[in-house]
N, C-alpha and C positions, 0 to 999 in steps of 0.2 A: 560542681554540683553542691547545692545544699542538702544539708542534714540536722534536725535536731537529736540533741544529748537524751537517751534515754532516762538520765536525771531530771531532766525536767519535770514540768508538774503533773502537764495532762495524759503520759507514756500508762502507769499503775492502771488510769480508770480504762482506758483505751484494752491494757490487755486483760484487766476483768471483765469485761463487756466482752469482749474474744472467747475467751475462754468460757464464759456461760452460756455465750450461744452455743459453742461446739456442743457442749454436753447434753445439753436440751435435743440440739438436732440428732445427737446419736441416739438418742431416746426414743424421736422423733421415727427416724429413721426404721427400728422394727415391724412397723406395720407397713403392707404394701396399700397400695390406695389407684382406686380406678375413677378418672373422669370422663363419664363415657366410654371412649375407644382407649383413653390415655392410660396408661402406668406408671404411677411412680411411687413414691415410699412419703412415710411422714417427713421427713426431713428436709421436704420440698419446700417447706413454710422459710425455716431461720437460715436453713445452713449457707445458701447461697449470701446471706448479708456477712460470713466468715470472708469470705473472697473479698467484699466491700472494706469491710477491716483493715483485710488484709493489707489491701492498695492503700490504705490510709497508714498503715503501719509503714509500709515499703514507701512510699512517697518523702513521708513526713520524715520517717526513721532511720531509715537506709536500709539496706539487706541485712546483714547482721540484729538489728534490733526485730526487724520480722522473724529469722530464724528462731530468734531467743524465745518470741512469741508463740512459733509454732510449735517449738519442742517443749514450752510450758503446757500447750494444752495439749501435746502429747503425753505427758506422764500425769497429765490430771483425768486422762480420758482413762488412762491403762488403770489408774489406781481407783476411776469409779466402776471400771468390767471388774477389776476383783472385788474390790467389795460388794458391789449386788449379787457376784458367784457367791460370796461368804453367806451371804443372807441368806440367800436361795439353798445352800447345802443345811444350814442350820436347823435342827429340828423346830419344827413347829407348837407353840405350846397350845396347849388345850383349848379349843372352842376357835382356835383359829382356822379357818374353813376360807383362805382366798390363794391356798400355796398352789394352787394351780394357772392362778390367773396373774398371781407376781413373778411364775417360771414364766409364762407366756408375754410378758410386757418386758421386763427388769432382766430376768435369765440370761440375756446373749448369749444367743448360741455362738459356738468359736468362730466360724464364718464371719459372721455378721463385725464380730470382734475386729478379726484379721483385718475384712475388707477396710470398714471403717479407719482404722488403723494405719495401712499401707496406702489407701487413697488420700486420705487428709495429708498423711508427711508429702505423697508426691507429687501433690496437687497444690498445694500451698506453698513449698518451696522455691515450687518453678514458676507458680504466681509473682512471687516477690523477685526471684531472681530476673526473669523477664522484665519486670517492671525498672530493675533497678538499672537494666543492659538500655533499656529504651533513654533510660531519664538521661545517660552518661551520652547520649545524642541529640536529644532533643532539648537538655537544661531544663528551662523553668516552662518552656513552649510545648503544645499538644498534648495536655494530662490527659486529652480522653483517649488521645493513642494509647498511651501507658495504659489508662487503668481497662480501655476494652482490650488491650492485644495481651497483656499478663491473663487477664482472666479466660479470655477463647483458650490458652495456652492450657493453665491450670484448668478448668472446667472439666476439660477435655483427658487430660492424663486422669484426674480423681473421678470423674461418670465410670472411665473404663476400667479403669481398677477396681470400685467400688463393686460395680453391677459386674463383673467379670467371677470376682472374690466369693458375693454372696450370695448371688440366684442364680449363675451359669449351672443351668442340669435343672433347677427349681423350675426356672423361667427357659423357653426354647427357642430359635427357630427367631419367625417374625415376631411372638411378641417379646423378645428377648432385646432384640431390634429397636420395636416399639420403645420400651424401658431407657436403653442407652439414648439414643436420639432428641425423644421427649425430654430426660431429665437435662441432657447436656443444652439441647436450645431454649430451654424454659431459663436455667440459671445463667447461661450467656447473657439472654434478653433483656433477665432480671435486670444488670450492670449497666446496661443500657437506658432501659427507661429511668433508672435512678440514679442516672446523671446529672441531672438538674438538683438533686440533696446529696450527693458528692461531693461537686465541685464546691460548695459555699462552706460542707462539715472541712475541708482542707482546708479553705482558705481561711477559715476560724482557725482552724489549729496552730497553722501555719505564722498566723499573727501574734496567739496566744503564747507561740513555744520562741522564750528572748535569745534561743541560743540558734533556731533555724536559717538565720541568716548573717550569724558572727562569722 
């Protein structure tokens, strides 16, 4: 199998793009959102292009350089829920009149914390580690195996963790249902239809990184 060196040049931009969607998306994530009959949360928008990443990371990188990636924007996720907790406890100074509506956007309740939290590590890792189990068969043939059969994989653990963590009891029944289903074939799909700006952003990379095929 090949692998590029995390030293190389374009590793740094790849996991600052990673990690800014994450955070965006967990942001994203606080609010529920209904289209029509559908449910799902703000997070619907970026967070599913983390999976995309991800397989770019795990493809190009190998396992190890994904992990590195997913445990960086894990302790950048934990250190912006406390500092918006910090802000949020902080008294407010005079004339400032929106500390109700920065609890309600910024606040994370612990839930929401947890979930996010526990779904992205187990969702991401088994993203990459799938991806890396396929590649050590397949070589340098069928990335779209790799990169739809990591993601059905990963999708699938982080939907149910996620919406398990933070609305089971909020949300019931069938539309609890609804929630799980909808977000998981929406972000599945997503990897799909953007396979055609996948396959060409690897094989840019792929070119670009002199160490991927030493």
């Amino acid at each position: 199998m090949h692998f590029a060196r995390t030293g190389s040049s374009l590793y740094p931009y790849i996991l600052a793009v990673f990690v800014g969607i994450l955070l965006i998306s967990n942001i994203g994530a606080t609010k529920l959102i209904a289209f029509g009959p559908f449910i799902t949360d703000g997070g619907v928008f970026l967070f599913p292009l983390t999976y995309i990443i991800g397989d770019i990371l795990s493809e190009v990188y190998g396992f190890k350089a994904a992990r590195k990636a997913v445990l960086t924007g894990f302790a950048i996720s934990v250190l912006a829920a406390m500092t918006f907790y910090l802000v949020q406890i902080s008294p407010a100074a005079d004339g400032y009149e929106n500390q109700g509506a920065f609890e309600a956007v910024l606040g994370f309740v612990p839930r929401i914390v947890l979930a996010s939290i526990l779904g992205y590590l187990v969702g991401q890792l088994l993203n990459a580690y799938v991806l890396v189990k396929i590649k050590e068969r397949t070589k340098e043939k069928y990335l779209w195996a790799r990169l739809i059969g990591s993601t059905a994989v990963g999708e699938l653990a982080d939907t149910i963790v996620f919406c398990t963590v933070a609305f089971y009891g909020i949300i019931t029944g069938a539309e609890f249902l609804n929630y799980v289903i909808i977000g998981y074939v929406y972000k599945t799909l997503l990897e799909v239809v953007l396979l055609p700006v996948t396959y060409p952003v690897i094989r840019v990379i792929k070119r670009r990184e002199p160490t991927y095929f030493a």
